[in-house]
N, C-alpha and C positions, 0 to 999 in steps of 0.2 A: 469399541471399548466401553462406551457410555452404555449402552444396553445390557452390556454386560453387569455395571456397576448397578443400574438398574434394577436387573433380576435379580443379583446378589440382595439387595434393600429388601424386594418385595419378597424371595424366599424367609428373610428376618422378621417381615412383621407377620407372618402369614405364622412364622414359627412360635413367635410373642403370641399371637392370638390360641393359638393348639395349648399354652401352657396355660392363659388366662382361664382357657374352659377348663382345663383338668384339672384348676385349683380351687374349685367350687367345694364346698362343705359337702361330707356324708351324708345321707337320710339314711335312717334304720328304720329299723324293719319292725311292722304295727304286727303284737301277738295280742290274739282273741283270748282273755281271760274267763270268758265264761263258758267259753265249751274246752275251753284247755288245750287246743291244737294252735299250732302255726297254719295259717294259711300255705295254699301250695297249691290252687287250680292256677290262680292267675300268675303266678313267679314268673317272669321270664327266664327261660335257659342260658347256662351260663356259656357251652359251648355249642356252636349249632355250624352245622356242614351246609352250605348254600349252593341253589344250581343260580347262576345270574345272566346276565343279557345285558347288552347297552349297544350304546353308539360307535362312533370311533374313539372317541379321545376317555371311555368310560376306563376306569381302572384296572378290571378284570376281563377287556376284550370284547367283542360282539357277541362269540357265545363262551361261555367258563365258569368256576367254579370258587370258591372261596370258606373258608374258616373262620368264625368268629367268635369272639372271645365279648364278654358282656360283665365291666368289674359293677356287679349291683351296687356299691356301696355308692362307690363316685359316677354311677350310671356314665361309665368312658367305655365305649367299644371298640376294639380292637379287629381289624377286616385284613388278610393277609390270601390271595389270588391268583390264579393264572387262566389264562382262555385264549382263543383261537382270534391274531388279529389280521388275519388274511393279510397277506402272510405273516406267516412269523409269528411268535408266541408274545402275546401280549399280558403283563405281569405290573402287581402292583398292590402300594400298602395304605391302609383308611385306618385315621383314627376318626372317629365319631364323636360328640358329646348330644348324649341325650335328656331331656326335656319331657317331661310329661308324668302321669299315672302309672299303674302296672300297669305292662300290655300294650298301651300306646303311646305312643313316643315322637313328637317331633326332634329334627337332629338336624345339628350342624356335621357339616363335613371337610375335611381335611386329607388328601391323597395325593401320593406320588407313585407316580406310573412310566412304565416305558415298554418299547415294541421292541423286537429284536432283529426283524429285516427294514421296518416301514420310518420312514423318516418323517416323522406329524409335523414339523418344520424346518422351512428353510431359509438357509443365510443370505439375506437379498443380495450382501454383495459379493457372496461366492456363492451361485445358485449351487455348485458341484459337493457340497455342505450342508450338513442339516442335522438335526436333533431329536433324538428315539427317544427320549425324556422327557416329561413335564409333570406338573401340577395342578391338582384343579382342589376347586373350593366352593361349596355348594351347601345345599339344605334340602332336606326331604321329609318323609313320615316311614317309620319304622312301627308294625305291630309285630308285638315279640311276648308271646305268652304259651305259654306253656308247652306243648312237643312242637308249636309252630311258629316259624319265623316267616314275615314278608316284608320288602323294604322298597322304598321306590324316593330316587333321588337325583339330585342335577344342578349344574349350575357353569361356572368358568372354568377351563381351562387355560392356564397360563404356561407360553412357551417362552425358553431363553430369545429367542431370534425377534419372533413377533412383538408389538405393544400392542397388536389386538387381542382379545382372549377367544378363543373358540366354545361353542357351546359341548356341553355332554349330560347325559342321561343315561340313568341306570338302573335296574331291580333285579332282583334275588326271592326266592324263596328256598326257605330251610327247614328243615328237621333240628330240633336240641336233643343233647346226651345228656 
């Protein structure tokens, strides 16, 4: 039950921290007045289709696929996924906050993930139990400019059962519309 109350806590601040990021100020957007066009080689895309790869405990499975969403203003990315986690389909949601210049970007991560046969923890004291669920929270480097997206990222995963956190890693590359 204390483990429980536990994860409950640490779901809370992990959720306080995803809102502290997404409530950072706007940056607009620099237009060139002397040749009179907006810039547009380096924008990054705002939706871009990703093939990705990772670990076990990666969001999107060992090998899969992902959709992402890039709000420029509040530089918040939005990462929605599924991929193959031997067995079973392994699925899961990133929100991102990005950091940097056009095009490159350090980023904080925030992801909830789960397997659908494979149980990534277990209840020590009913081994016959375990948890297709978890969390992880991480940092990486994102370049994201123009028809190209590539991202490469990692850090804890956190499970209800465990007080250890497991490692994960992950990268993608995409195409933007």
């Amino acid at each position: 039950m204390r483990q429980q109350t536990l994860h409950a806590k640490l779901c809370l601040a992990l959720g306080y921290l995803a809102f502290a990021f997404a409530a950072t100020p706007t940056h607009a957007d620099v237009v060139d007045l002397t040749s009179g066009a907006r810039r547009s080689s380096g924008r990054p895309g705002a939706l871009v289709i990703k093939a990705e790869g990772g670990s076990a405990y990666a969001p999107f499975g060992y090998l899969g696929g992902a959709i992402s969403y890039l709000n420029e203003g509040a530089l918040l990315e939005l990462e929605a996924g599924a991929g193959a986690g031997f067995p079973g389909v392994q699925a899961g949601l990133s929100v991102r906050k990005l950091f940097g210049e056009v095009g490159e970007f350090f980023l904080f991560e925030l992801s909830v993930a789960g397997n659908s046969k494979v149980s990534r923890g277990t209840n020590p004291l009913d081994p016959t139990k375990g948890t297709h669920v978890w969390t992880n929270l991480g940092i990486g480097f994102e370049h994201r400019a123009g028809l190209f997206s590539l991202g490469l990222s990692g850090g804890a995963s956190f499970l209800s059962f465990s007080q250890t956190p497991a490692a994960y890693v992950h990268g993608g590359i995409g195409l933007a519309f």
